[in-house]
MIVO-554836 format. One record per residue: x, y, z of N, C-alpha, C in turn; residue in one letter. Coordinates in nm, 3 decimals. Layout:
<nodes>
<node n_c1="X" n_c2="Y" n_c3="Z" ca_c1="X" ca_c2="Y" ca_c3="Z" c_c1="X" c_c2="Y" c_c3="Z" sevo="A"/>
...
</nodes>
This chain:
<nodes>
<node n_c1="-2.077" n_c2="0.828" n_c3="4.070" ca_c1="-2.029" ca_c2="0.962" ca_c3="4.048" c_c1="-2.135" c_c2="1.062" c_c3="4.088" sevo="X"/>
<node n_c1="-2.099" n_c2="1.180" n_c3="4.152" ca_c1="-2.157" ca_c2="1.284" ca_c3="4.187" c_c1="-2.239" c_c2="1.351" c_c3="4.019" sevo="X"/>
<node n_c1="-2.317" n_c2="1.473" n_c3="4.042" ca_c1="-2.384" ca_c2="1.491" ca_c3="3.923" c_c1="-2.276" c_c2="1.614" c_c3="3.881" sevo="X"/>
<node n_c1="-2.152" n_c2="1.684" n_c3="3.994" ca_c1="-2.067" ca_c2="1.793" ca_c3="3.905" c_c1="-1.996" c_c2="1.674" c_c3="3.847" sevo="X"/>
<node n_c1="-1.933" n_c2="1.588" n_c3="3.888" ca_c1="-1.809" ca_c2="1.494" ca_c3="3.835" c_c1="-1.897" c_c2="1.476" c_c3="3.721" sevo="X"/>
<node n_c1="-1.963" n_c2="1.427" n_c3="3.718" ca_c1="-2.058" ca_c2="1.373" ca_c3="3.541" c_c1="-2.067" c_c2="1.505" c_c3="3.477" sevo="X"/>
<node n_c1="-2.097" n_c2="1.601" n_c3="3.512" ca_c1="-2.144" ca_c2="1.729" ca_c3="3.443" c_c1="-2.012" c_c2="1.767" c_c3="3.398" sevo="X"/>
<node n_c1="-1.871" n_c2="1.778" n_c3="3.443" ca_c1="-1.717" ca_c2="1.829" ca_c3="3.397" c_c1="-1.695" c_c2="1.749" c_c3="3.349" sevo="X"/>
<node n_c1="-1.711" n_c2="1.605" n_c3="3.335" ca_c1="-1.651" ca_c2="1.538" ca_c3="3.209" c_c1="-1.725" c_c2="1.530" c_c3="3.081" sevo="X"/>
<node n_c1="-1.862" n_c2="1.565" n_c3="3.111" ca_c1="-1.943" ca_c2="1.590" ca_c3="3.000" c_c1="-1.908" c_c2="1.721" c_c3="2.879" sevo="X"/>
<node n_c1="-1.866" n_c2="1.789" n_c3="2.968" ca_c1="-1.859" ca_c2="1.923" ca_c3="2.907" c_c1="-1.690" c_c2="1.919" c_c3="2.860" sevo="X"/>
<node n_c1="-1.606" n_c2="1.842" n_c3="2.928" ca_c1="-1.491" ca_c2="1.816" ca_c3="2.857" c_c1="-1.507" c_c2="1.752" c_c3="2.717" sevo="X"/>
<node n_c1="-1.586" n_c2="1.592" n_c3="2.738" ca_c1="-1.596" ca_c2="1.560" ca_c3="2.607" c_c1="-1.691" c_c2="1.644" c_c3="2.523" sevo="X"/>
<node n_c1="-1.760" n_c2="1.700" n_c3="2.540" ca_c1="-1.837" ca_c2="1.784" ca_c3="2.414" c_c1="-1.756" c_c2="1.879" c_c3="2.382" sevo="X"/>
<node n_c1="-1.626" n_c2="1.964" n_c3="2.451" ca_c1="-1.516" ca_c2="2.048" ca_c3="2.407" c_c1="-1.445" c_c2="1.994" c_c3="2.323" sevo="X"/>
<node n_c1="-1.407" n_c2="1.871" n_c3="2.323" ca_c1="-1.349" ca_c2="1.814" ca_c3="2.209" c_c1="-1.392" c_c2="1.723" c_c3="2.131" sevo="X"/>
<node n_c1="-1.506" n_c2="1.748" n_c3="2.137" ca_c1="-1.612" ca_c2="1.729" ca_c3="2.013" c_c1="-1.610" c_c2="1.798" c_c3="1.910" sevo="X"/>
<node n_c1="-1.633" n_c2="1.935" n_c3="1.959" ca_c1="-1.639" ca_c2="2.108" ca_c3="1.892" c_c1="-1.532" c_c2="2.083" c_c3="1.849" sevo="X"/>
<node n_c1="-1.424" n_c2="2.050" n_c3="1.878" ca_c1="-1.304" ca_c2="2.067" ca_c3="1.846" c_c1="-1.255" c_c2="1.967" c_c3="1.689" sevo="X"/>
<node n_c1="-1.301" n_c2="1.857" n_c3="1.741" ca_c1="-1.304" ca_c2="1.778" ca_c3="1.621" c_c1="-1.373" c_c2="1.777" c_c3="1.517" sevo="X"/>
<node n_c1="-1.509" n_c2="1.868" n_c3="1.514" ca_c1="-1.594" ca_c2="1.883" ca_c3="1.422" c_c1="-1.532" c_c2="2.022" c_c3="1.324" sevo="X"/>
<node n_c1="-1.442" n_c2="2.078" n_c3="1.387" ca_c1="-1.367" ca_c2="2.170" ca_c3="1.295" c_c1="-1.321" c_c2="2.122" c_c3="1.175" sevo="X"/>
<node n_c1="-1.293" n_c2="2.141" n_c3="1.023" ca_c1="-1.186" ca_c2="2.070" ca_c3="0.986" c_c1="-1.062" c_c2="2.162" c_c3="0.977" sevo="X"/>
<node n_c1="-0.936" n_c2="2.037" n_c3="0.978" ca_c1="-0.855" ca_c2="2.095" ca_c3="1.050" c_c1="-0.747" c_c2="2.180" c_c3="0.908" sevo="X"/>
<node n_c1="-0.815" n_c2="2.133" n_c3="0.776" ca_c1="-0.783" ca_c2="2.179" ca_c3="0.651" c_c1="-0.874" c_c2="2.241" c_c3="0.550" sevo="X"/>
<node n_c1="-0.813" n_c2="2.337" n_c3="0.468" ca_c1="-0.925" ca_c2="2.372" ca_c3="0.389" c_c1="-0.971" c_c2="2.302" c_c3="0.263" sevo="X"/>
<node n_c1="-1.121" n_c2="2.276" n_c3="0.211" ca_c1="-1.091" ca_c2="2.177" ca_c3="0.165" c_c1="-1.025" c_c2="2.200" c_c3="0.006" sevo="X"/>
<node n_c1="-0.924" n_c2="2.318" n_c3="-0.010" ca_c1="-0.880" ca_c2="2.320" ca_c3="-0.110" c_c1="-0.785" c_c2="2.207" c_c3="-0.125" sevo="X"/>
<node n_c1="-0.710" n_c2="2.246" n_c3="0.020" ca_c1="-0.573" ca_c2="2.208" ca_c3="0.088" c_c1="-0.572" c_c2="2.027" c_c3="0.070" sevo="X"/>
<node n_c1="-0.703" n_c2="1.999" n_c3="0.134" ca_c1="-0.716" ca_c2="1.840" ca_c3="0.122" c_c1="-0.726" c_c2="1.798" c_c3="-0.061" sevo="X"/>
<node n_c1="-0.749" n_c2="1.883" n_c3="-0.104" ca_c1="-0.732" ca_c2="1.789" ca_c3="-0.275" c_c1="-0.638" c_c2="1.838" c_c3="-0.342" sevo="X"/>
<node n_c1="-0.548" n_c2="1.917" n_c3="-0.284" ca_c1="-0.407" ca_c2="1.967" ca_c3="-0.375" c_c1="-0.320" c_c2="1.865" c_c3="-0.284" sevo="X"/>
<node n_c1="-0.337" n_c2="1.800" n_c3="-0.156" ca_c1="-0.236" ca_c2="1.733" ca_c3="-0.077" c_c1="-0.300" c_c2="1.551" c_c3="-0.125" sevo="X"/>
<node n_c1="-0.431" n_c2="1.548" n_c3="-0.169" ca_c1="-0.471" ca_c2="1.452" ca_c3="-0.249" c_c1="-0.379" c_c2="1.395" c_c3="-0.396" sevo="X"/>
<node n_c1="-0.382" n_c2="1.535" n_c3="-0.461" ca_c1="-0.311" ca_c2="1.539" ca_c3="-0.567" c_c1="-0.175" c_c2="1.522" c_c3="-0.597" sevo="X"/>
<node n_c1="-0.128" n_c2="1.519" n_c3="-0.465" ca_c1="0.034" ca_c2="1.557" ca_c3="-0.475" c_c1="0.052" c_c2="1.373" c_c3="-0.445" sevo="X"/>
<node n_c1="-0.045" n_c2="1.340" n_c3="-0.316" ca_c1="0.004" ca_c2="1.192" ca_c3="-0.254" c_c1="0.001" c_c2="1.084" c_c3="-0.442" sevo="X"/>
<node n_c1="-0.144" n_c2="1.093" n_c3="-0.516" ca_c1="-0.177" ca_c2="1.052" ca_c3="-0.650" c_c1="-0.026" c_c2="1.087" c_c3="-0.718" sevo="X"/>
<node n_c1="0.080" n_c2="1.221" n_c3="-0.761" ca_c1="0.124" ca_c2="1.159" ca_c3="-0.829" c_c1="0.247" c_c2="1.119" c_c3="-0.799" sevo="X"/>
<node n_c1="0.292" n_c2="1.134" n_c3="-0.706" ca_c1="0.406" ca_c2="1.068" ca_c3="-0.620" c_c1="0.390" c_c2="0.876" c_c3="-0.646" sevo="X"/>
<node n_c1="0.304" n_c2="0.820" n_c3="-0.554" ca_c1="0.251" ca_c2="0.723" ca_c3="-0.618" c_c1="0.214" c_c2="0.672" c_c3="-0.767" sevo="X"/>
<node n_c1="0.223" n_c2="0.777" n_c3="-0.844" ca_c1="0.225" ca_c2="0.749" ca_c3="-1.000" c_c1="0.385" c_c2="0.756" c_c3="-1.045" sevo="X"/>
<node n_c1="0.441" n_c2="0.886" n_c3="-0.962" ca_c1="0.566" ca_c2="0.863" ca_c3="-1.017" c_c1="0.676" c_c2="0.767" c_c3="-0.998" sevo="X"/>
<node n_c1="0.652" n_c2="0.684" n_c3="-0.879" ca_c1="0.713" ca_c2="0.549" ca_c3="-0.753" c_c1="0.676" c_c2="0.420" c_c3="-0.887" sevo="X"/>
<node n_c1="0.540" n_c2="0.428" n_c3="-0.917" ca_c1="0.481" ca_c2="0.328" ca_c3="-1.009" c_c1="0.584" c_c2="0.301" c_c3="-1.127" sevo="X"/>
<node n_c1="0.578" n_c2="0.446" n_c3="-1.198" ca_c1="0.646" ca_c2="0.434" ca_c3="-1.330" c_c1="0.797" c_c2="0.440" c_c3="-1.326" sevo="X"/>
<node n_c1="0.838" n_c2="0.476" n_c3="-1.236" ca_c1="1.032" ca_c2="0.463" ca_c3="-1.190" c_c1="1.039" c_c2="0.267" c_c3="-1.185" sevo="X"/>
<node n_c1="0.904" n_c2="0.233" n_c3="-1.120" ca_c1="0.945" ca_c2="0.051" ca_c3="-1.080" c_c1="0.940" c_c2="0.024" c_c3="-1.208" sevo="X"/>
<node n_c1="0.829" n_c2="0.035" n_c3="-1.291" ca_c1="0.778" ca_c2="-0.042" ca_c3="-1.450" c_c1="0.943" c_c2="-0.035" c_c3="-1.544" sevo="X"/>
<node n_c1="0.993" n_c2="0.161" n_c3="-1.545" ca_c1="1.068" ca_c2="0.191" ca_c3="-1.610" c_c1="1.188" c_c2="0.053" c_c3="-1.569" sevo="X"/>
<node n_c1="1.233" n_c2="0.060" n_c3="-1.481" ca_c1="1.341" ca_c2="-0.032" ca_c3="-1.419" c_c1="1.296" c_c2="-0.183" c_c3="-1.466" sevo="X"/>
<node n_c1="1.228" n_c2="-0.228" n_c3="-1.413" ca_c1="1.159" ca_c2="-0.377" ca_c3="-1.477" c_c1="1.226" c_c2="-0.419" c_c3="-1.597" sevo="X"/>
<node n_c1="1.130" n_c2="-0.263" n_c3="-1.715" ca_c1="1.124" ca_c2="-0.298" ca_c3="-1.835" c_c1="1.285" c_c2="-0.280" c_c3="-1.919" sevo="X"/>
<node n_c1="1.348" n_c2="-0.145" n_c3="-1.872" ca_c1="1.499" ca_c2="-0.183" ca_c3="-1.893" c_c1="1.617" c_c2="-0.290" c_c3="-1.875" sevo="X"/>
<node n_c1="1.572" n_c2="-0.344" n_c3="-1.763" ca_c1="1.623" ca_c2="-0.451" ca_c3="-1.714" c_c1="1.649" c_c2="-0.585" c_c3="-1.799" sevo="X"/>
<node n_c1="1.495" n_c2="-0.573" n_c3="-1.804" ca_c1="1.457" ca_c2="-0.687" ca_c3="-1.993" c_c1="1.542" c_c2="-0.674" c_c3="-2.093" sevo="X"/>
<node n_c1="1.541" n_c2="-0.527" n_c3="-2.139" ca_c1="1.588" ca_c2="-0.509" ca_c3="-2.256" c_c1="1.772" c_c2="-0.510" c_c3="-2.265" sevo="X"/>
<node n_c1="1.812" n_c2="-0.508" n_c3="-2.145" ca_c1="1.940" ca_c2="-0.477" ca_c3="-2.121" c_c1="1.986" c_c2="-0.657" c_c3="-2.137" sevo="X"/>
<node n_c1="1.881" n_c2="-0.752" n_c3="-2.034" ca_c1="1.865" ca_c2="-0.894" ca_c3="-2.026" c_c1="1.890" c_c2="-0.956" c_c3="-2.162" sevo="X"/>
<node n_c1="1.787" n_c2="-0.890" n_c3="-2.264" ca_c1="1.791" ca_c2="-0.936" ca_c3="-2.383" c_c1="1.881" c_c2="-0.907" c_c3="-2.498" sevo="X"/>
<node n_c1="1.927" n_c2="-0.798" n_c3="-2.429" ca_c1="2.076" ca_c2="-0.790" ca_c3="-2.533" c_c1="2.168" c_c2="-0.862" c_c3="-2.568" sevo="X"/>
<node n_c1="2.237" n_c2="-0.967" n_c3="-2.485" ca_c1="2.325" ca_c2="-1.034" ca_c3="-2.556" c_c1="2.271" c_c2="-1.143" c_c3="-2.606" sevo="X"/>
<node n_c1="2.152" n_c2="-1.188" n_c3="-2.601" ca_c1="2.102" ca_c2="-1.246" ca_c3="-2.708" c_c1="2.050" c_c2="-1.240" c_c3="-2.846" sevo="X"/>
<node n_c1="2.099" n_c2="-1.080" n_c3="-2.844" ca_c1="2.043" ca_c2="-1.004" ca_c3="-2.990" c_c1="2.164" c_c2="-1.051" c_c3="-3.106" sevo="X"/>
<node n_c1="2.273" n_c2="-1.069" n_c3="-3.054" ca_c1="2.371" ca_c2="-1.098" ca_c3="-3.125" c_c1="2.473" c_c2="-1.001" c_c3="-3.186" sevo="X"/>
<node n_c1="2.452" n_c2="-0.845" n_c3="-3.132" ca_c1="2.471" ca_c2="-0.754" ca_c3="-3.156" c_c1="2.583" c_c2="-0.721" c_c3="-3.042" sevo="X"/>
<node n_c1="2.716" n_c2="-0.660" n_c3="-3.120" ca_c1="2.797" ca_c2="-0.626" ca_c3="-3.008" c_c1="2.777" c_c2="-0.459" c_c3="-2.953" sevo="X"/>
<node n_c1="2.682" n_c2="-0.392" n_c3="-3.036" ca_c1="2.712" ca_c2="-0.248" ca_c3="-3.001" c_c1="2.542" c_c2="-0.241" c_c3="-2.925" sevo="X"/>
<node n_c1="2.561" n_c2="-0.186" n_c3="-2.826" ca_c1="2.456" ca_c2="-0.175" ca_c3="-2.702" c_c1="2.346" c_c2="-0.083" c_c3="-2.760" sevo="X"/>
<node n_c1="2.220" n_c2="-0.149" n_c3="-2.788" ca_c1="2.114" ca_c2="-0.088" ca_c3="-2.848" c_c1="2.052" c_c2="-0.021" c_c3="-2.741" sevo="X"/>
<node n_c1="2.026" n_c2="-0.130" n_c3="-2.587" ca_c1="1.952" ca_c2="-0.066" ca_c3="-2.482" c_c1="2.023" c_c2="0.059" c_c3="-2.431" sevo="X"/>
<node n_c1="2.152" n_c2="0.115" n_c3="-2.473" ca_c1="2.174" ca_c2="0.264" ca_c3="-2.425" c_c1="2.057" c_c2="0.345" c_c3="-2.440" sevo="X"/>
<node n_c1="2.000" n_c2="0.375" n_c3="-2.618" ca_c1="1.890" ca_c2="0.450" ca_c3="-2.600" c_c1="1.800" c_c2="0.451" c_c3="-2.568" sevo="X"/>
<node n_c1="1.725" n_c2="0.335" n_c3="-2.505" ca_c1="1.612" ca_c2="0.340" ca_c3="-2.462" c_c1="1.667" c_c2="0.378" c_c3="-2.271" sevo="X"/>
<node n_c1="1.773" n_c2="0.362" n_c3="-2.232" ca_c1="1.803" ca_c2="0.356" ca_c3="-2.090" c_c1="1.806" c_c2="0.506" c_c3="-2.114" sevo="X"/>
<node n_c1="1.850" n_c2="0.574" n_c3="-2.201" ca_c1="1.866" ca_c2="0.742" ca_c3="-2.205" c_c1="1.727" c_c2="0.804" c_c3="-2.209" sevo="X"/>
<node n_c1="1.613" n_c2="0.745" n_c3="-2.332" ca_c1="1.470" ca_c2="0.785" ca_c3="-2.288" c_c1="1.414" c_c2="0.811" c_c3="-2.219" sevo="X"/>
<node n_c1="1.403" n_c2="0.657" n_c3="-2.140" ca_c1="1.346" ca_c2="0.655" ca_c3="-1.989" c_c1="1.389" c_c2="0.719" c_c3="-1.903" sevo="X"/>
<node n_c1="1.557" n_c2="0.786" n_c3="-1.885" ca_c1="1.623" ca_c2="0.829" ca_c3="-1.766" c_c1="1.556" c_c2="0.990" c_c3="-1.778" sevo="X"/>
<node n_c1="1.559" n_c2="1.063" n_c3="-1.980" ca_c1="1.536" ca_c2="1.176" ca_c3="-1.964" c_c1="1.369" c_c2="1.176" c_c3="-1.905" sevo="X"/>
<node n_c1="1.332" n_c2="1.092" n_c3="-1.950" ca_c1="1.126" ca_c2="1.113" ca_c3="-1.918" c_c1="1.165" c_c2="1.043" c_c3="-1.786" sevo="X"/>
<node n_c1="1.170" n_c2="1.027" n_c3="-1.673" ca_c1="1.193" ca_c2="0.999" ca_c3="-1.567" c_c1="1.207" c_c2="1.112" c_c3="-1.495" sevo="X"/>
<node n_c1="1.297" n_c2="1.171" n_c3="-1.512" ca_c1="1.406" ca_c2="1.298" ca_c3="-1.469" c_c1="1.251" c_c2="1.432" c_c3="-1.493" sevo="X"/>
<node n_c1="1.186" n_c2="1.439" n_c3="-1.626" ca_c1="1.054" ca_c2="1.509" ca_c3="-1.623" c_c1="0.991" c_c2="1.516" c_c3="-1.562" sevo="X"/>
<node n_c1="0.943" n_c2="1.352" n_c3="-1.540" ca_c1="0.807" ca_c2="1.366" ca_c3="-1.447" c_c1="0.859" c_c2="1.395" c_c3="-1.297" sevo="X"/>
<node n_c1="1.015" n_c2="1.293" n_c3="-1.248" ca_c1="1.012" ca_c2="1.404" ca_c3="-1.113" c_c1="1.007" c_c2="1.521" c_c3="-1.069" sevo="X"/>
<node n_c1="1.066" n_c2="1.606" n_c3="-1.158" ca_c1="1.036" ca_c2="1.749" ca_c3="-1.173" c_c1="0.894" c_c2="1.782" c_c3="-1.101" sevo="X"/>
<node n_c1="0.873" n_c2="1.758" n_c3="-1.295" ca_c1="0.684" ca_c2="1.807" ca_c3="-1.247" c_c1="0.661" c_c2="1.763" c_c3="-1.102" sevo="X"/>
<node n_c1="0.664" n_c2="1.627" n_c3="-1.031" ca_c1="0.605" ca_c2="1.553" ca_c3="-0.940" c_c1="0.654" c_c2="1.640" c_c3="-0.809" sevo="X"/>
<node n_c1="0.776" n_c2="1.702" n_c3="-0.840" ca_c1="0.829" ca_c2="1.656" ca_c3="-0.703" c_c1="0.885" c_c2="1.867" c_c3="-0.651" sevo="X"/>
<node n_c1="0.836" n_c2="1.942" n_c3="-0.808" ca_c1="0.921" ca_c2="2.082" ca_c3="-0.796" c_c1="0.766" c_c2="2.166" c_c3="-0.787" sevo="X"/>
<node n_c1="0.678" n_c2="2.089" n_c3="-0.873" ca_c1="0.537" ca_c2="2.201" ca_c3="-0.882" c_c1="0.448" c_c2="2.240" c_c3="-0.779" sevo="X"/>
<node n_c1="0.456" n_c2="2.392" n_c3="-0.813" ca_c1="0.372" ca_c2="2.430" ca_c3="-0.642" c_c1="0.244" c_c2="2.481" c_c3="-0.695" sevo="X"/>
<node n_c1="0.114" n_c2="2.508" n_c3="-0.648" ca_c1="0.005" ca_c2="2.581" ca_c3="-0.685" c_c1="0.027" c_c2="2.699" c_c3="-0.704" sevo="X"/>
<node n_c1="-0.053" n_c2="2.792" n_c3="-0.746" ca_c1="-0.021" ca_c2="2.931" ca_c3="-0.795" c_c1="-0.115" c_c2="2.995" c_c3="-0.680" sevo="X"/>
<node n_c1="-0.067" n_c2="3.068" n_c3="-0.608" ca_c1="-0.127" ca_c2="3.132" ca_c3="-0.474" c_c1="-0.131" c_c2="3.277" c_c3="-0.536" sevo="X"/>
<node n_c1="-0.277" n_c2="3.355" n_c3="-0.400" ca_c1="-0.301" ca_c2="3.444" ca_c3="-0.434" c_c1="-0.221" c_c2="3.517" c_c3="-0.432" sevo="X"/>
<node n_c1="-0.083" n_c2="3.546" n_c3="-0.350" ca_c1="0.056" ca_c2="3.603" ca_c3="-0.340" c_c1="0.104" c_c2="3.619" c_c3="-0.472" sevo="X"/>
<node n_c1="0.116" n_c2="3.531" n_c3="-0.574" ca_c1="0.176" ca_c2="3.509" ca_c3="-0.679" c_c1="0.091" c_c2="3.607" c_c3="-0.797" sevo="X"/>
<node n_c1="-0.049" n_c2="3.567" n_c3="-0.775" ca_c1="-0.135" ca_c2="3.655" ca_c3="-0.868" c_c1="-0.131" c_c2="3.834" c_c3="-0.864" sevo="X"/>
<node n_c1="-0.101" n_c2="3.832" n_c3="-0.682" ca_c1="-0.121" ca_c2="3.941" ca_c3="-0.690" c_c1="0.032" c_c2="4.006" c_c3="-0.763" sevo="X"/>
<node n_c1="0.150" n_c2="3.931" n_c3="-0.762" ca_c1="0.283" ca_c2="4.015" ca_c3="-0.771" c_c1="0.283" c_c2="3.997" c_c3="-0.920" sevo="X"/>
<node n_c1="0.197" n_c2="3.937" n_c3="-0.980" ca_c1="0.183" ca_c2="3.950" ca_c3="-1.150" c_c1="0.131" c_c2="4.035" c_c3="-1.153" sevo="X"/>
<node n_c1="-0.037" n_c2="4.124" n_c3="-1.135" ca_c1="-0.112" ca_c2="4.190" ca_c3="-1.150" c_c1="-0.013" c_c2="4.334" c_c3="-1.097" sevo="X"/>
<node n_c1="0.101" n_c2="4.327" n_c3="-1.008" ca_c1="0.133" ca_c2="4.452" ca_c3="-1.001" c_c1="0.252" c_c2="4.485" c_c3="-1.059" sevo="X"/>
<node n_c1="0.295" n_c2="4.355" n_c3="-1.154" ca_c1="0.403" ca_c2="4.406" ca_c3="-1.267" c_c1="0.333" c_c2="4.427" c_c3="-1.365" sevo="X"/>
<node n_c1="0.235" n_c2="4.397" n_c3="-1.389" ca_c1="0.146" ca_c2="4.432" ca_c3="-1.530" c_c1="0.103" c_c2="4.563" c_c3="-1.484" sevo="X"/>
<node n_c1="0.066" n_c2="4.619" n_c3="-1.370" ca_c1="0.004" ca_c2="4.721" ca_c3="-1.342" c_c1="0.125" c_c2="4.837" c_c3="-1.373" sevo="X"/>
<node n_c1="0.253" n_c2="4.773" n_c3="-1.350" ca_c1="0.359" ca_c2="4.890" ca_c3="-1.373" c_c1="0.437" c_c2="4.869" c_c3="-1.500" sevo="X"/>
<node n_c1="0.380" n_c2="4.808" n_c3="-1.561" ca_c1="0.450" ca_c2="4.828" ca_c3="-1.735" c_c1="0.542" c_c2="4.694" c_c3="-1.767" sevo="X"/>
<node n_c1="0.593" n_c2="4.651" n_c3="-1.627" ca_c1="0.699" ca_c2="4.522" ca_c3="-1.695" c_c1="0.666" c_c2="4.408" c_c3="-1.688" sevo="X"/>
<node n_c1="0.529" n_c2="4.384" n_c3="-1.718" ca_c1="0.462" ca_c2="4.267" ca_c3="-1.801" c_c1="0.460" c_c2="4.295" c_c3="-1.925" sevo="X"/>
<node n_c1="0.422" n_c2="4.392" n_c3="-1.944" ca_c1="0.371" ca_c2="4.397" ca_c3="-2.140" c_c1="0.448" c_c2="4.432" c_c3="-2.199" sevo="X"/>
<node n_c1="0.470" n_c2="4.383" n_c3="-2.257" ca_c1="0.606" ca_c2="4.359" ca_c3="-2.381" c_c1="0.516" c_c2="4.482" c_c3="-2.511" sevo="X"/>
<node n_c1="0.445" n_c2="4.500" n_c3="-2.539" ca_c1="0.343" ca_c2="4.572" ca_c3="-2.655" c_c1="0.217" c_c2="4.635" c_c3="-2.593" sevo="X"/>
<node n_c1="0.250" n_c2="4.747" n_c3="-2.606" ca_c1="0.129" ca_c2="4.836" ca_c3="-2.591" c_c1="0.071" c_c2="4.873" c_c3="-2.714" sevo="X"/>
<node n_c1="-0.036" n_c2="4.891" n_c3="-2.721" ca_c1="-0.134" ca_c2="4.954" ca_c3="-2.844" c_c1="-0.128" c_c2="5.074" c_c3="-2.908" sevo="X"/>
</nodes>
């Protein structure tokens, strides 16, 4: 190779060098998108356990000897605390400076405070 041909690919790869040494997130962004992958994966976890462990108890019912279905309430427990944590998991957003600021300017105009002094 000639010394421009070496010199333009040199300077190509060190352009996307620069480029890669950027990061491409802030690192707020990387531990709230940390946080979100954690409880997704927590919530996948406890939907399998929940299922497992109902399964058992539903299994073990007609060996209880009992004709009226005990595992309804625990299948209603788990479904309502299930139904919670996806919520939380799957509806909660961070509180952005957008948000702070449109509080600070309903408080600033009276229809935040319920009691003045």
């Amino acid at each position: 190779m000639t010394g421009s041909q070496n010199s333009g690919r040199s300077q190509s790869q060190d352009s996307s060098a620069a480029d890669s040494s950027q990061p491409k997130y802030s690192p707020a962004a990387v531990e709230w998108a940390h946080r979100r992958v954690q409880k997704k994966r927590r919530f996948y976890t406890t939907l399998v356990t929940g299922v497992v462990i109902n399964c058992f108890f539903v299994a073990a019912w007609p060996f209880s000897g009992t004709q009226y279905f005990w595992p309804g309430w625990i299948l209603g427990i788990c479904c309502v605390l299930l139904l919670l944590n996806a919520w939380q998991t799957f509806t909660y957003r961070p509180i952005t400076d957008m948000d702070l600021n449109e509080e600070c300017d309903r408080i600033k105009n009276g229809a935040g405070i319920t009691h003045k002094p």
